[in-house]
LOVO-711690 format. One line per 8 residues: number of its first residue (from 1); their letters; for each residue x, y, z negated of C-alpha. Coordinates in steps of 0.02 Angstrom, whole numbers, plus 50000, padded with zeros to 5 digits. Layout:
! residues N
NUM = A = X,Y,Z  ... .
This chain:
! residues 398
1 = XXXXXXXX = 49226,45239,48685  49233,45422,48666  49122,45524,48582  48977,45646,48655  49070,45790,48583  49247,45732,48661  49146,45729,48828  49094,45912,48814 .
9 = XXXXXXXX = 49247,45997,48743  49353,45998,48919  49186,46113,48977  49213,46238,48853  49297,46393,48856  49428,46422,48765  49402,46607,48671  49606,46656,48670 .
17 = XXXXXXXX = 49599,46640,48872  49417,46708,48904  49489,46852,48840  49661,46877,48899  49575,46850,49070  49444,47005,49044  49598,47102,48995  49657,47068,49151 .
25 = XXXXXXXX = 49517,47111,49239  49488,47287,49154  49662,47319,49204  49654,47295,49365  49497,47381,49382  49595,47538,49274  49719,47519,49398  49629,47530,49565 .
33 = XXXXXXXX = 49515,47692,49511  49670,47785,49444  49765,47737,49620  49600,47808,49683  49580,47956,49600  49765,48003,49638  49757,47966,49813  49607,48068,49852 .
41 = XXXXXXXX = 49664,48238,49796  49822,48207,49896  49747,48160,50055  49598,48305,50068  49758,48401,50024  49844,48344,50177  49707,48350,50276  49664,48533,50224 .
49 = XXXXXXXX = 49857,48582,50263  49848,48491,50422  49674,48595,50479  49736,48753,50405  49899,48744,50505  49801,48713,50692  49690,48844,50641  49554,48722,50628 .
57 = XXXXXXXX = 49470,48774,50430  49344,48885,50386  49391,49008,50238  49296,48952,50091  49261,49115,50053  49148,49156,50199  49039,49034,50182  48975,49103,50012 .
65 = XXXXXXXX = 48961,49278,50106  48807,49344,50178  48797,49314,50373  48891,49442,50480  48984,49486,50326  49152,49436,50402  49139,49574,50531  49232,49737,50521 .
73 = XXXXXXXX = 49141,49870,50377  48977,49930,50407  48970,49793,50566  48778,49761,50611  48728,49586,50654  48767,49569,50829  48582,49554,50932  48591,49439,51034 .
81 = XXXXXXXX = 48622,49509,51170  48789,49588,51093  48946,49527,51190  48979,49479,51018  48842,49347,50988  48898,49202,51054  48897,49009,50978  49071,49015,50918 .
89 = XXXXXXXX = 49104,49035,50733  49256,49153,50754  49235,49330,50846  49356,49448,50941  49365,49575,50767  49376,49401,50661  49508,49325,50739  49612,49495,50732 .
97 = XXXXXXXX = 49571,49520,50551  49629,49338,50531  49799,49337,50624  49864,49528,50650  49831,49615,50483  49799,49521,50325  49849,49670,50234  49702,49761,50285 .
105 = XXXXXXXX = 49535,49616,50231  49420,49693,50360  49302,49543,50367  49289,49485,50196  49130,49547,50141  49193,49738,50128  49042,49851,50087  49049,50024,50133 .
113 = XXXXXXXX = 48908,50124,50107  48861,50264,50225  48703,50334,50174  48630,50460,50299  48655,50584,50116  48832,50582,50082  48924,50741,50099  49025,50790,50180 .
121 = XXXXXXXX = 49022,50709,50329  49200,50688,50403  49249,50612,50562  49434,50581,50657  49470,50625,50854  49623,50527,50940  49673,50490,51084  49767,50316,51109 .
129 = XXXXXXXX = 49849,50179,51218  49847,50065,51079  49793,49892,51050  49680,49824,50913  49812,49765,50800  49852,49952,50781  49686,50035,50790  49598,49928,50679 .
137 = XXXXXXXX = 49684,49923,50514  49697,50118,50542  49527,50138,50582  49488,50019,50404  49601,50137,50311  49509,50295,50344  49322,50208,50330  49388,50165,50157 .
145 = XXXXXXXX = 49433,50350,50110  49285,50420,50172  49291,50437,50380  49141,50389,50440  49152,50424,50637  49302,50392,50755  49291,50486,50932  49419,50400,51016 .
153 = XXXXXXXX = 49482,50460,51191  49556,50278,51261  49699,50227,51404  49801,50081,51432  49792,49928,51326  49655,50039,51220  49530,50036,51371  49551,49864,51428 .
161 = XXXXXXXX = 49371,49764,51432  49445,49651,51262  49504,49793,51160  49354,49913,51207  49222,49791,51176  49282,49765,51011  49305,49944,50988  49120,49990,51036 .
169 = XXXXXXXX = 49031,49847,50933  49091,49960,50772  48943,50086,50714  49004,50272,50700  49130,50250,50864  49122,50327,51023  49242,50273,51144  49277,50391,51299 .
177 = XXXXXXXX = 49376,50334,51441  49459,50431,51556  49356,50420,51703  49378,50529,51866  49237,50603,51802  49303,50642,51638  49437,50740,51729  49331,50827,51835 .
185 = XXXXXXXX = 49231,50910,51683  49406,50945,51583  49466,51019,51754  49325,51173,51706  49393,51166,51532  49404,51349,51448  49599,51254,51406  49670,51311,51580 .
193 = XXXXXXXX = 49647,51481,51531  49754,51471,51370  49925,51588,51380  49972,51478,51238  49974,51314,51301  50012,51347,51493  50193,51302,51468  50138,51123,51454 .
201 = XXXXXXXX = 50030,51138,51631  50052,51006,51764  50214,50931,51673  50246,50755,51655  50225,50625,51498  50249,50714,51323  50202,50880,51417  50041,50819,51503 .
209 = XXXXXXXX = 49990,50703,51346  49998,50858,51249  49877,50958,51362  49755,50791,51365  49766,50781,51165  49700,50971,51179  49547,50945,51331  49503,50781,51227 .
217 = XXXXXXXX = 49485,50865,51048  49382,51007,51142  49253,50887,51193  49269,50796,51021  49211,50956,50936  49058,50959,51067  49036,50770,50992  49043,50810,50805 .
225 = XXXXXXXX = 48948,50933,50825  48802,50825,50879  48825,50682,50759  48794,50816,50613  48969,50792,50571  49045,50937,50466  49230,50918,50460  49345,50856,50582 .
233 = XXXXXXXX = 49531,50792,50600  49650,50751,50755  49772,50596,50722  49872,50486,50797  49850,50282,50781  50050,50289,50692  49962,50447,50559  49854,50398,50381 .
241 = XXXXXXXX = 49779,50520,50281  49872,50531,50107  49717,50612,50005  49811,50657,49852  49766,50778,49719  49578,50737,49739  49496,50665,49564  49485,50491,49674 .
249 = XXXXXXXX = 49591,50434,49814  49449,50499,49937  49468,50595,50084  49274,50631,50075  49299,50691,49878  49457,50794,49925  49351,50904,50069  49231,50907,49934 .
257 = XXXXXXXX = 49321,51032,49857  49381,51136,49989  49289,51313,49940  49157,51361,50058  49234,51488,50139  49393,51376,50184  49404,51347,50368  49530,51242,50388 .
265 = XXXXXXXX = 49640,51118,50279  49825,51077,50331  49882,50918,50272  50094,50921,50267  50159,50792,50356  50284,50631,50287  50404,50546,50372  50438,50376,50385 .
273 = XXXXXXXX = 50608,50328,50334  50612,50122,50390  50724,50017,50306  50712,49856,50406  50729,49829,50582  50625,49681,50589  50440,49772,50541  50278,49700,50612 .
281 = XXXXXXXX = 50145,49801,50517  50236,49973,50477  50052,50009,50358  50111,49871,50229  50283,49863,50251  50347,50034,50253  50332,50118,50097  50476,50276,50093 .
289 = XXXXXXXX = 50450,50418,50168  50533,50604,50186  50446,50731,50097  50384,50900,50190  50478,51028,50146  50325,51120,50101  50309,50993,49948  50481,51019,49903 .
297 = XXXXXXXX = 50585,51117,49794  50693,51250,49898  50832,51217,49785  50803,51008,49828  50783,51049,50012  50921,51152,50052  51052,51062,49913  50994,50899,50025 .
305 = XXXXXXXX = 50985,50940,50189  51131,50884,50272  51141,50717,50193  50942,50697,50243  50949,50757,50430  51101,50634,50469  51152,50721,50618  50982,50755,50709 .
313 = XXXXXXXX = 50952,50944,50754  50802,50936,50647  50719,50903,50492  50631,50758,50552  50635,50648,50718  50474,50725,50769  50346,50870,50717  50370,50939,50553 .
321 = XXXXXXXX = 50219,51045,50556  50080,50949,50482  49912,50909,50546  49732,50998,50483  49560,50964,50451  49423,51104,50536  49257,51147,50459  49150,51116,50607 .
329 = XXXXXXXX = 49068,51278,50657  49026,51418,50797  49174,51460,50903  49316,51314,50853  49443,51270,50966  49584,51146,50978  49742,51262,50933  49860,51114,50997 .
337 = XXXXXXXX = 49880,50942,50937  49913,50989,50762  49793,51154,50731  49614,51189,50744  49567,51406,50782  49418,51501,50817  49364,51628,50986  49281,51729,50870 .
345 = XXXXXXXX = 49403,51749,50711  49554,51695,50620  49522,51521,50506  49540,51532,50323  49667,51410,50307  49761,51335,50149  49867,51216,50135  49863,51059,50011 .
353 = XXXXXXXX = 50007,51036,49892  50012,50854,49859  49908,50782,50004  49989,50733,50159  49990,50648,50334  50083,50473,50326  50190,50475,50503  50222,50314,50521 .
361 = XXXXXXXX = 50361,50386,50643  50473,50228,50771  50442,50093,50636  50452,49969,50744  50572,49966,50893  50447,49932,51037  50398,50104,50983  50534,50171,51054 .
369 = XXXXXXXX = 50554,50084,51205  50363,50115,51252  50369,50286,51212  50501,50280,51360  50426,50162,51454  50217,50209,51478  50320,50387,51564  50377,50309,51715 .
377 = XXXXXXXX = 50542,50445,51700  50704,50392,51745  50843,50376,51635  50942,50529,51699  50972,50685,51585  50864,50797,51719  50707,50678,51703  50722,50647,51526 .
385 = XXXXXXXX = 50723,50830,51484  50583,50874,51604  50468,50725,51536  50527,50746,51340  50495,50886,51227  50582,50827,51067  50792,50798,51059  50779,50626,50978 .
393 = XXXXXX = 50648,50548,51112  50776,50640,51271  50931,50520,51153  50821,50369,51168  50777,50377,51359  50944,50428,51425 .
């Protein structure tokens, strides 16, 4: 008969196995969180990838910014009853700054500081067809240096409801359209009386833009005047302000400077020179340009010229003549797209020797063809010359 302990042994564990099977276990349990651990990294990876590609995530980086902080600089909070306060997490101005120019960060938490003390106060006059994918990042570039008010004169694509609403919602722009009644009041313009400009009178495209650039910085002076500004510039949407020479790279510190009894300020303008023919944003991709022959040696001028013009008549494609900044006082006039005067005097006028205007001149071939196109002018040699004033625009429309 077996023994009490012989019953009980089958019962027992045996240690060797016990463990081996706990071994087992731990492994498997190793196994399973390390299959874990590398799986989840690799799908929220996916997943991110997959949401970022639709256009479907949210920038970390806004949500640790102060509300409205994605807007362009100095943006208010929308009130609500802004055309820009609505339930939807991504507005007109964000969804630009998102997709047209991400080399100019308009919306990420950009602090500009425009105290009602800081001197001098500078503001820009243009007037533009453009849309936002131009105007903004240009706009962005000048707040940055120091521009704190835009007086922008607005057709076409510039004064549509999407692009002007936009537009608007920034403080320190005015946009003007060009209403029959805006006509009307440039119609009494002082202008029409100017010897110098009545060439241009009642001519088509580049003739009549040229008189409208001149009616439009008249009233913009009348504007300036009454925001307290104290200098003033005319550009065009293609033109940034190269501020060199100042002790920053300010616009605002380079005025600064200008002696008291400086009128005026002309900036020399640069030339693009594109390399590509496949340029989307000519401010971040085009970085060579042709030197004013005012910033030049006259040795290096003349020793290059020929291999620099490449056939073309001129020096450059287009104006060679600069643009210039006006004290805002008693008397100014528009002298022209490019000059500011005075009924009452001659200006005091220098003129910078390293800073510059940035023409950002046909970087992009659409440039071309809507220079051509927004003129309604037929492709003959008699229309292009009547609606052209330069020899390289006449080549392009004929």
């Amino acid at each position: 008969m077996p023994s009490h302990h012989q019953l009980h042994v089958p019962l027992r564990s045996n240690p060797s196995s016990s463990s081996s099977f706990a071994s087992l276990s731990s492994n498997s349990f190793l196994s399973k969180i390390l299959l874990l651990l590398t799986l989840l990294p690799v799908s929220l990876a996916a997943i991110a990838f997959v949401l970022q590609w639709r256009g479907g995530i949210t920038d970390p980086a806004s949500l640790l910014s102060p509300p409205g902080s994605h807007h362009f600089p100095g943006m208010a909070d929308p009130s609500p009853l802004s055309p820009l306060s609505h339930s939807s997490s991504a507005s007109d101005c964000l969804n630009l700054g998102r997709t047209s120019s991400p080399s100019f960060p308009y919306y990420h938490n950009w602090k500009l500081d425009y105290a009602a003390n800081i001197k001098p106060k500078i503001c820009i006059t243009t007037s533009t067809s453009a849309g936002l994918e131009q105007i903004l990042p240009w706009m962005f570039y000048h707040k940055v240096i120091g521009v704190t008010n835009f007086f922008l004169f607005v057709e076409g694509k510039a004064a549509s409801p999407e692009v002007s609403k936009v537009l608007k919602s920034i403080p320190g722009v005015k946009v003007v359209y060009r209403t029959k009644e805006l006509e009307e009041q440039q119609a009494k313009s002082r202008i029409w009386n100017e010897t110098w400009l009545a060439g241009f009178f009642y001519k088509p495209c580049n003739y009549e833009l040229f008189v409208k650039q001149s009616l439009n910085m008249e009233m913009a002076i009348v504007m300036a005047r009454d925001a307290g500004m104290e200098w003033i510039l005319h550009l065009d949407t293609d033109e940034l302000i190269h501020p060199a020479g100042a002790r920053e790279y300010s616009l605002r510190q380079l005025l600064l400077e200008v002696p008291g009894n400086v009128d005026m300020v002309i900036f020399p303008n640069y030339e693009s020179s594109v390399e590509r023919d496949d340029i989307k944003e000519p401010f971040s991709e085009v970085s060579m340009f042709k030197k004013n022959y005012d910033h030049l040696p006259k040795d290096t001028y003349f020793g290059n010229y020929k291999d620099s013009v490449r056939g073309n008549p001129n020096y450059f494609l287009t104006y060679g003549n600069g643009k210039s900044a006006a004290r805002i006082q008693d008397h100014l006039r528009p002298n022209g797209a490019h000059r500011w005067h005075n009924y009452m005097k001659s200006p005091n006028e220098i003129k910078l020797e390293e800073a510059a205007v940035l023409h950002y001149t046909y970087a992009k071939f659409s440039d071309l063809t809507s220079r051509r196109d927004r003129c309604g002018c037929k492709p003959t040699k008699e229309d292009v010359k009547r609606c052209f004033m330069l020899e390289f625009d006449r080549s392009v429309s004929s």
